[in-house]
N, C-alpha and C positions, 0 to 999 in steps of 0.2 A: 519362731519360738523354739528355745531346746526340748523343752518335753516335761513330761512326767515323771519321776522313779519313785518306785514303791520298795522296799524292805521290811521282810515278817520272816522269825524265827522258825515258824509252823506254815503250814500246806493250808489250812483252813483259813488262818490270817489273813493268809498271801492274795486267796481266792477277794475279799472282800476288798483288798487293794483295790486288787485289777476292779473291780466292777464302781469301786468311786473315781478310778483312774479314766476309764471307760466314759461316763459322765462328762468330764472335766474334757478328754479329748473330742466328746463332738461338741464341744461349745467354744473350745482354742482349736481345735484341725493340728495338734499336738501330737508326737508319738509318745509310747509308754517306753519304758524303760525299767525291767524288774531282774530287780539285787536277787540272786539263791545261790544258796549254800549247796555244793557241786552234788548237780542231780540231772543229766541230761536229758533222763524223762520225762522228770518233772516240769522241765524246762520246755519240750514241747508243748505239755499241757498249759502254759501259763501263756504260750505263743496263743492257743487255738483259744482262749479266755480273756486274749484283749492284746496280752503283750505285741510289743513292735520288737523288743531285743530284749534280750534275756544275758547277764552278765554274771556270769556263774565263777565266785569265790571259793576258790581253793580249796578243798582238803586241809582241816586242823589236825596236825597232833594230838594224838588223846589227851595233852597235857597241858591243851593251849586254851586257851578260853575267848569266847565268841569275841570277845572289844578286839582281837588282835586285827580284825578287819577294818577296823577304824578309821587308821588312817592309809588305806588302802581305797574304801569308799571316796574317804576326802581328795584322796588324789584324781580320780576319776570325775567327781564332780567337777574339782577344777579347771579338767581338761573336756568336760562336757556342758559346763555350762546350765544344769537341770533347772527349770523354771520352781518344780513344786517338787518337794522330796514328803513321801507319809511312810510311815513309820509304824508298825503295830507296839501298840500301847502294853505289850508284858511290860513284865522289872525288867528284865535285860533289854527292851527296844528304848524303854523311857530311856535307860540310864545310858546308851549308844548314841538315842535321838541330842541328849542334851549336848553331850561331848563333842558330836557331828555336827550342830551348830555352833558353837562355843570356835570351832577348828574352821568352819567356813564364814565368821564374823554374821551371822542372820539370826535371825530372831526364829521359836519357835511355839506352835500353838499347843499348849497339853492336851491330852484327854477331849480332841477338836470332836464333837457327833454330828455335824455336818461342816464341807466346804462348798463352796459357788463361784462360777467368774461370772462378773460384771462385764460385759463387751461391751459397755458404754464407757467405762472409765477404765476399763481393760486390769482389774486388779482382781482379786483372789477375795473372799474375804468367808470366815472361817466363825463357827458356831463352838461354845464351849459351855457348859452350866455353869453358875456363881451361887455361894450362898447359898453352899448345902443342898442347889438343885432347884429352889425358890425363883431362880433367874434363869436369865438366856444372854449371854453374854456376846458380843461380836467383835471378833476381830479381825484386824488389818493389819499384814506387813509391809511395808515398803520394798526392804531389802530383797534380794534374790539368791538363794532360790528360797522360795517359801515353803518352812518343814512343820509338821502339825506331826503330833502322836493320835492315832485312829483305835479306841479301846475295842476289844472285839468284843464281836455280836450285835453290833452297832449299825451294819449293814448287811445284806444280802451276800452270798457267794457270786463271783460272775462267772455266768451257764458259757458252755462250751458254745464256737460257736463255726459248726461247719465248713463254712466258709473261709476260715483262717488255719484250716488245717496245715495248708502245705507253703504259708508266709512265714517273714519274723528270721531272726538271725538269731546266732549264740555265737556268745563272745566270749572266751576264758580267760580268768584274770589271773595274773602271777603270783604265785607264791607271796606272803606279806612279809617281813623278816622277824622271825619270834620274837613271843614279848617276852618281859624279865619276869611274869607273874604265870606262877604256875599252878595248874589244879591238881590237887594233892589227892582227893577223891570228890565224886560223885554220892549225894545220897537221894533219893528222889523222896518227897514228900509221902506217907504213909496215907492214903485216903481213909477216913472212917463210914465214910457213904458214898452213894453213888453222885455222879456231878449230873447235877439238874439242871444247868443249863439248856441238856440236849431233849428237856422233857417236853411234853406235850401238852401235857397236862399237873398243874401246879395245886397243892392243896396249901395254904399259906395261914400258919398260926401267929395270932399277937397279944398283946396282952391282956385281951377277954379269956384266955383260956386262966381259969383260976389256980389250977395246981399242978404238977409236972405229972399225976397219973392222969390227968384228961386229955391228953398227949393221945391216950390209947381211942378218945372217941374222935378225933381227929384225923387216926392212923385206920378207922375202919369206915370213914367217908372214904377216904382218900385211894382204899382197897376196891372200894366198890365203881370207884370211878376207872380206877387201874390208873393213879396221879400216883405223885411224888410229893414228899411232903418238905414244908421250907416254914419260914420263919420269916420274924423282923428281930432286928440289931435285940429290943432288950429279952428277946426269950435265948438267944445262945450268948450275949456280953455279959449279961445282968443277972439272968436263973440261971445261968447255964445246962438249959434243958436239953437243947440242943444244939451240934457242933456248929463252931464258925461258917462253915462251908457251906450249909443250909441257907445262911442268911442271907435276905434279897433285900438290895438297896444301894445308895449310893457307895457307902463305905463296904457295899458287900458285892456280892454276884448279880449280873444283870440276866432274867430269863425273856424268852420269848417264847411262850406257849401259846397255844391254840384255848386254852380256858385256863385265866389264873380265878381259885376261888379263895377271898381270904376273910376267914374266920376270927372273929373278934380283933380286925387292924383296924387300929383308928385312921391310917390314911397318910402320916405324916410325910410330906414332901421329900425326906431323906429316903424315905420306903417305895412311893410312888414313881422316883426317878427310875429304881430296877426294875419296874414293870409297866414301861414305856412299849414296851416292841410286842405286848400280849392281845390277840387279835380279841378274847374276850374278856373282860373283866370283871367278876360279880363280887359282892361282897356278905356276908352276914355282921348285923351290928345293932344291938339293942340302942345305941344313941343312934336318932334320926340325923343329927346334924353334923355326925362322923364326917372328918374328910374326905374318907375313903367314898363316898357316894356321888363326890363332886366329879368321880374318875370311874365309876363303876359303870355299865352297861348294862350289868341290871342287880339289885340291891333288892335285902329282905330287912326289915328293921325289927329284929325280936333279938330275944335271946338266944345265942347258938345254943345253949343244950338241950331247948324244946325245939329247934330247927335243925341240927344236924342229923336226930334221930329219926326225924320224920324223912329228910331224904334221904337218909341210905337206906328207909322200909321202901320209898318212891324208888331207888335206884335198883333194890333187889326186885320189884314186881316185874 
């Protein structure tokens, strides 16, 4: 079997490759093979975290823009034969991933939140949501190599691993030959809050909060726990109480805290899918038969504004 190869824009991404890469090679006896953008340290690190080789892309021109690997990648596939290519799921891996299969005739799985080999029937086969997140969708590709986009935060980092300190190869790839599209500037996105993803702890408002100042009884649970505060789609689409970036759900940010608490969410499966990876889940909610309950780990049924105030006097004692 050719192997594995992973490509992620980011270091964090990359980590999460290697450790579903990892997975997949002790159940095929497969090597890894991981795409990076020229970083020879980095490239150790990826060695000592799973990698078998490390194929390290060229240096861009300030003026080049990431697709010019494109068909640089594709050449190397075709002279390598890669069984399973993943792909981290930004905008620019989606939009790489499509073209990359599109240029090697294969099929690919979007937004894949788990893969598996079958050793009985020796195929791959690959997990995706449908339907708003209501489903669980599986698929199968025939073709080779098999490419999924992997959304981050979807899996674990893979831990360094002693043993593989002084294995693994680096291999440097040629110059690509400019593309005709060129980047004129650079703007980076303005954040208005901190990015919660990396929280710990999650305070989560929904549409039981009744008016945009009760935001503030919300914002002094959420002090007292020392959380971060987020949302569902209609308090920052609909009130625009608060910014996009808060919002936790399918169409939004997916967290993985250690306690998400969410305050007047009814539960709805578009919501639920972002807080999949949350080790605890509680909720407050004056309807008993809230969705959210069906997913909570532990559940209060009253009204938040006679329960919030009572825990943050419980959290100050």
């Amino acid at each position: 079997m050719a192997g594995i190869w992973t490509f992620a824009e980011y270091r964090e991404h990359m980590l999460e490759l290697l450790n579903i890469g990892r997975g997949l090679a002790a159940k095929t006896g497969m090597k890894i093979t991981t795409l990076l953008c020229h970083d020879r340290e980095q490239a150790r690190d990826c060695i000592q975290r799973g990698a078998d080789e490390v194929l390290l892309l060229p240096p861009l021109a300030g003026d080049q823009p990431l697709d010019v690997y494109i068909p640089l990648i594709v050449e190397e596939a075709k002279k390598g034969y890669p069984d399973v290519i993943l792909v981290s799921a930004t905008t620019r891996g989606k939009d790489m991933a499509a073209r990359i299969a599109a240029r090697l005739n294969t099929g690919l799985c979007s937004s894949c939140t788990a893969i598996r080999y079958d050793e009985s029937s020796k195929i791959f086969e690959m997990e995706r949501l449908a339907y708003g997140g209501a489903a669980l969708q599986k698929v199968v590709c025939n073709a080779r190599p098999v490419m999924a986009t992997i959304p981050p935060k979807t899996h674990e980092p893979a831990a360094p691993l002693e043993e593989r300190r002084d294995l693994g190869t680096v291999r440097e790839l040629s110059l690509p030959p400019p593309s005709a599209l060129k980047v004129i500037q650079r703007k980076g996105k303005e954040r208005e809050v901190k990015d919660i993803t990396e929280a710990r702890l999650v305070v989560c408002v929904g549409r039981g909060l009744e008016k945009s100042e009760d935001l503030a009884l919300a914002r002094r649970l959420a002090d007292a726990l020392n959380a971060e505060i987020a949302c569902t789609r209609p308090i920052s689409e609909e009130y625009h109480w608060l910014p996009e970036e808060l919002c936790i759900g399918l169409s939004g940010i997916q967290v993985k805290p250690d306690l998400y608490l969410g305050l007047g969410v009814s539960g709805q499966v578009q919501h639920v899918t972002g807080i999949r990876g949350a080790k605890v889940i509680a909720a407050v909610n004056k309807d008993e038969n809230a969705p959210i309950f069906k997913t909570a780990d532990l559940g209060i049924v009253g009204d938040l504004y006679d329960v919030v105030p009572k825990l943050i006097e419980e959290l100050k004692k």
